[in-house]
BALOBA-1460 file (C-alpha; in Angstrom, 3 decimals):
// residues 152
<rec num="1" residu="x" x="98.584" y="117.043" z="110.369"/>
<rec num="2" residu="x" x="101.733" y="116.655" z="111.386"/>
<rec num="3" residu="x" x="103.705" y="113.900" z="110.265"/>
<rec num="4" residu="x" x="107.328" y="112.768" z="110.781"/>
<rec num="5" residu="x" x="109.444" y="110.743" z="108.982"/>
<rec num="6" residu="x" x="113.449" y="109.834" z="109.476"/>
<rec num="7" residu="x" x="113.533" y="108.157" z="105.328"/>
<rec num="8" residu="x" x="112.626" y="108.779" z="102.488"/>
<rec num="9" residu="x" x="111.643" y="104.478" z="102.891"/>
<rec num="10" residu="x" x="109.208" y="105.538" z="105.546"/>
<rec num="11" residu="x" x="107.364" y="108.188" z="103.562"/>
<rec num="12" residu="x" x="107.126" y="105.594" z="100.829"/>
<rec num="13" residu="x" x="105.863" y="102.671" z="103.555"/>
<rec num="14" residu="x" x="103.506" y="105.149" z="104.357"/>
<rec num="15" residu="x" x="102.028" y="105.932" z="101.470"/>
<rec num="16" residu="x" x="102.421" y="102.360" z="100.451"/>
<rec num="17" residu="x" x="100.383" y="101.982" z="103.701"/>
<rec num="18" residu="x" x="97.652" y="104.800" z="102.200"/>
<rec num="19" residu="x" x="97.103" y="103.065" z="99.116"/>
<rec num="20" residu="x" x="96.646" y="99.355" z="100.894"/>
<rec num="21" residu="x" x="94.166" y="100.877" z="102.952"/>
<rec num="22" residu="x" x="92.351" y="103.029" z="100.400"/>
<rec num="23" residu="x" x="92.267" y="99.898" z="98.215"/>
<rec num="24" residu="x" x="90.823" y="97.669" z="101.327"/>
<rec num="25" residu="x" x="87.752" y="100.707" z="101.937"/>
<rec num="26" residu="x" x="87.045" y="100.647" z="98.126"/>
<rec num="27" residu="x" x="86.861" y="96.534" z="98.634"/>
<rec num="28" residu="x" x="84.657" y="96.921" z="101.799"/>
<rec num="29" residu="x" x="81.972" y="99.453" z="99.573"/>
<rec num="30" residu="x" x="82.385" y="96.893" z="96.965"/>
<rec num="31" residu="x" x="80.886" y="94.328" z="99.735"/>
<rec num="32" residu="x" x="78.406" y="96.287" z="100.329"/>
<rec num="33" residu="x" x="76.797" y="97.132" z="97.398"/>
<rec num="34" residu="x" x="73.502" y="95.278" z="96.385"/>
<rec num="35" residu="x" x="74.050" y="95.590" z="92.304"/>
<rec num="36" residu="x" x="76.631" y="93.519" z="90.710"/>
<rec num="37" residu="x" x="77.606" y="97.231" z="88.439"/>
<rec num="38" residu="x" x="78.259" y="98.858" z="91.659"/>
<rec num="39" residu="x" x="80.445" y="95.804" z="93.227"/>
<rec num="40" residu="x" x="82.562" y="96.057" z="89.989"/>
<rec num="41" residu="x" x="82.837" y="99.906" z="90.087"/>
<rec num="42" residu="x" x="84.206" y="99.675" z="93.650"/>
<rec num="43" residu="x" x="86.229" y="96.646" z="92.898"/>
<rec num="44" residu="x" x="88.146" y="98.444" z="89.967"/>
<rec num="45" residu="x" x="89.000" y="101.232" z="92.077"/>
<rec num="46" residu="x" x="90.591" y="98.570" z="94.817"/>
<rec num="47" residu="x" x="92.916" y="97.295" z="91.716"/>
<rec num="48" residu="x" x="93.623" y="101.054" z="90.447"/>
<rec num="49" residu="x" x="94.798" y="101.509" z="94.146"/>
<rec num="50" residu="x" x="96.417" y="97.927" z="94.385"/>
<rec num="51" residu="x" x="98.372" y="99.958" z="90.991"/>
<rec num="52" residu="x" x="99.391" y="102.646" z="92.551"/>
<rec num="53" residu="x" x="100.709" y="100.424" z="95.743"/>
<rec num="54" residu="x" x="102.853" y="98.693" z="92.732"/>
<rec num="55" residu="x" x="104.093" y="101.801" z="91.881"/>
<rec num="56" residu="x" x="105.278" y="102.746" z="95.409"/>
<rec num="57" residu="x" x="107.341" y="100.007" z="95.334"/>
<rec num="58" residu="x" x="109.253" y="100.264" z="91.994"/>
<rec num="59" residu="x" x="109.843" y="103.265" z="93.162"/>
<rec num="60" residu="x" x="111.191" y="102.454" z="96.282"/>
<rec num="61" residu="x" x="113.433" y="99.738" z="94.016"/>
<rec num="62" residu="x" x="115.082" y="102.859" z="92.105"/>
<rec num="63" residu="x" x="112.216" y="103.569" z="90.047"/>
<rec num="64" residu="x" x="110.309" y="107.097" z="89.183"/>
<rec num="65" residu="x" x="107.228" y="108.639" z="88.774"/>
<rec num="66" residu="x" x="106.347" y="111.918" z="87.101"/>
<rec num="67" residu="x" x="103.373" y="114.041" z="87.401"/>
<rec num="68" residu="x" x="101.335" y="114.901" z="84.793"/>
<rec num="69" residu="x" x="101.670" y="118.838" z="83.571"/>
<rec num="70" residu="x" x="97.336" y="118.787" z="83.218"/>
<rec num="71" residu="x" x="95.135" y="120.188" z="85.744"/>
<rec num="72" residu="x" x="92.845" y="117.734" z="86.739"/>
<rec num="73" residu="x" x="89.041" y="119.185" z="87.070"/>
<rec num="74" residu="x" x="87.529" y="119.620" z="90.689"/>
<rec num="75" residu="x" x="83.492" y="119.740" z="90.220"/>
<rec num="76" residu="x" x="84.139" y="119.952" z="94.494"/>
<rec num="77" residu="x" x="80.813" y="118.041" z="95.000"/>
<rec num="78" residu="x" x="82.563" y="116.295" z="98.171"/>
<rec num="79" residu="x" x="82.747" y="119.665" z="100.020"/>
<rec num="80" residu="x" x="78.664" y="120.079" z="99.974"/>
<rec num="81" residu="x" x="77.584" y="116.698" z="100.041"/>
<rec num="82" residu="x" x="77.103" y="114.387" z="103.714"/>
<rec num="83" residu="x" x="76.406" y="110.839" z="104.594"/>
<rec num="84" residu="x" x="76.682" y="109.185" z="107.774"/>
<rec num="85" residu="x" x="79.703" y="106.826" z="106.851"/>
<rec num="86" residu="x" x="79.875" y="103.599" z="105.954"/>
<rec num="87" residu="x" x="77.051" y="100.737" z="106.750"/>
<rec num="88" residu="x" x="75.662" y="97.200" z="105.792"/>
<rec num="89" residu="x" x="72.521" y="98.727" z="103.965"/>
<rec num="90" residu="x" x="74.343" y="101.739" z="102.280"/>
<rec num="91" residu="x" x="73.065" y="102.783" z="98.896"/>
<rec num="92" residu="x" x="74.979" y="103.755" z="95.556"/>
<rec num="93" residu="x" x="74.669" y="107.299" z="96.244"/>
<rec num="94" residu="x" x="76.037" y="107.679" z="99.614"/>
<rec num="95" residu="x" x="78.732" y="105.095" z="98.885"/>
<rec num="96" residu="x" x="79.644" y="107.047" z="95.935"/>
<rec num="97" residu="x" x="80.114" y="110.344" z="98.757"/>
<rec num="98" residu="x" x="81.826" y="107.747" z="100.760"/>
<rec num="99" residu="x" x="84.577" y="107.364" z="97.732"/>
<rec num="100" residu="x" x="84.513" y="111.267" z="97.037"/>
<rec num="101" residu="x" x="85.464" y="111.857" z="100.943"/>
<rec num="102" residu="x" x="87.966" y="109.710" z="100.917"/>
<rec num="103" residu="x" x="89.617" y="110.537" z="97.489"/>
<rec num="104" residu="x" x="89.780" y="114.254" z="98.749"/>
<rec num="105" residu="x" x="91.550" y="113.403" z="101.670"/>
<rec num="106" residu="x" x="94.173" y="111.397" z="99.945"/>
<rec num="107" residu="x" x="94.778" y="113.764" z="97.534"/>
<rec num="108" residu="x" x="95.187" y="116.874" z="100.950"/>
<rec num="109" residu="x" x="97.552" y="113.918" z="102.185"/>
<rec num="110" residu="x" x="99.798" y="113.783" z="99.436"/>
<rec num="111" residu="x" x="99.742" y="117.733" z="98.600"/>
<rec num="112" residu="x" x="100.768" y="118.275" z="102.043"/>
<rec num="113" residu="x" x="103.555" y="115.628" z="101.807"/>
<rec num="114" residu="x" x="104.805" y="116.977" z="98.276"/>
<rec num="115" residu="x" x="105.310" y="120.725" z="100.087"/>
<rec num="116" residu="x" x="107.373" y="118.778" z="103.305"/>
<rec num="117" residu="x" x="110.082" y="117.131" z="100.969"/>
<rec num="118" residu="x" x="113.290" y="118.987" z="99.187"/>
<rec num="119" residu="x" x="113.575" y="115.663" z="97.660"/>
<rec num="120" residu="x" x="112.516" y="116.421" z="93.684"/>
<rec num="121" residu="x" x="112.156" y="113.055" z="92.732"/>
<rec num="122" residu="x" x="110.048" y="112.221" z="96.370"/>
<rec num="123" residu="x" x="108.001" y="115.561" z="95.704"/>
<rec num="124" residu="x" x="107.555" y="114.422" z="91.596"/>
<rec num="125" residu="x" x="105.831" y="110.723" z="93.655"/>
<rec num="126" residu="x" x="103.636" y="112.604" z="95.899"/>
<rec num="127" residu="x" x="102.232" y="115.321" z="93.362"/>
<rec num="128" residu="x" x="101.736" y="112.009" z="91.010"/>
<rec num="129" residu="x" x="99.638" y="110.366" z="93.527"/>
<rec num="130" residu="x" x="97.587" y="113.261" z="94.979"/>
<rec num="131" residu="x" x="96.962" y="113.649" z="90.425"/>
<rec num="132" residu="x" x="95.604" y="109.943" z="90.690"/>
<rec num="133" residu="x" x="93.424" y="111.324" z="93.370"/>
<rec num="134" residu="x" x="92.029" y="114.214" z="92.390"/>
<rec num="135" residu="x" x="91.088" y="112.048" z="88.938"/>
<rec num="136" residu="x" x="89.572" y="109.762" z="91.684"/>
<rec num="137" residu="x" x="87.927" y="111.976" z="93.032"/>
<rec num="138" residu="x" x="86.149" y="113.204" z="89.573"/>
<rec num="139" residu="x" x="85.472" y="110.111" z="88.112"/>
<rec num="140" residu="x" x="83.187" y="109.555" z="91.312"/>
<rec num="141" residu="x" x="81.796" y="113.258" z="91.300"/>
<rec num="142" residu="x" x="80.850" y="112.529" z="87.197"/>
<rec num="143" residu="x" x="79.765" y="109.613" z="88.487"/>
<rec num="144" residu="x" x="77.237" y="111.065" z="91.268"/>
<rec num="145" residu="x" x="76.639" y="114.379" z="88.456"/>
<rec num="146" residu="x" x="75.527" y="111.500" z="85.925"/>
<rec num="147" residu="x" x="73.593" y="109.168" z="88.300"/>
<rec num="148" residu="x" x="72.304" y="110.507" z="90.952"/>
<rec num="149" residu="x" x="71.709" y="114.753" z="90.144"/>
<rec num="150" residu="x" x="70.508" y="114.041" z="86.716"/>
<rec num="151" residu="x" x="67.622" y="111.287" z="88.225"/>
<rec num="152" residu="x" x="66.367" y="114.231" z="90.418"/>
């Protein structure tokens, strides 16, 4: 992916951009869902990204953000598992694939922006939110581990 920015405003629009749009999917699952638990699973994930869209911006006012020194676990469930995509009659398992898909790409989106950037402070942002990500991305793979693996 090859992306091209002249600012280190742009890169932050964008990802300010990301996180709108990753909070809009999570909303969209949310109205989807047939089980009040699942609409409010889906709906806290559109605030935590509505958060990290908040954060963008104090940072593009002059504020930072630091990643954490912990590895965050990767059970990698996303990489093996399929579903056809979104639609009206999905159930909690495939929308819980949905979220692991898209978590994973977010988090390849940020890496890769962290290693285009001599910026420290920019790079510090991006490896923060690809962190946020990649816990994403695991809370939904427990998730799936604890729901739907441990029913079969």
């Amino acid at each position: 992916m090859a992306l091209y920015f002249n600012s280190v405003n742009e890169i932050l629009d964008f990802a300010i951009s990301k996180e709108e749009g990753a909070a809009s999917f999570y909303n969209q699952l949310a109205e989807r869902m047939n089980r009040t638990w699942m609409v409010k699973v889906f709906k806290d994930f559109a605030a935590e990204e509505q958060g990290h869209k908040a954060k963008l911006q104090a940072v593009k006012k002059g504020g930072k953000l630091e990643p954490s020194k912990a590895k965050i676990m990767d059970l990698k469930l996303a990489e093996y598992l399929t579903t056809s995509g979104p639609s009206a009659d999905m159930e909690y398992p495939e929308a819980l694939i949905q979220a692991m898909k898209q978590e994973k790409e977010s988090f390849r989106l940020y890496t890769e922006l962290a290693g285009t950037t001599s910026d420290a402070s920019l790079r510090d942002v991006f490896l923060f939110l690809a962190q946020e990500e990649a816990k994403h991305k695991l809370r939904f793979e427990l998730e799936y581990d604890e729901v739907v693996l441990k029913e079969n």
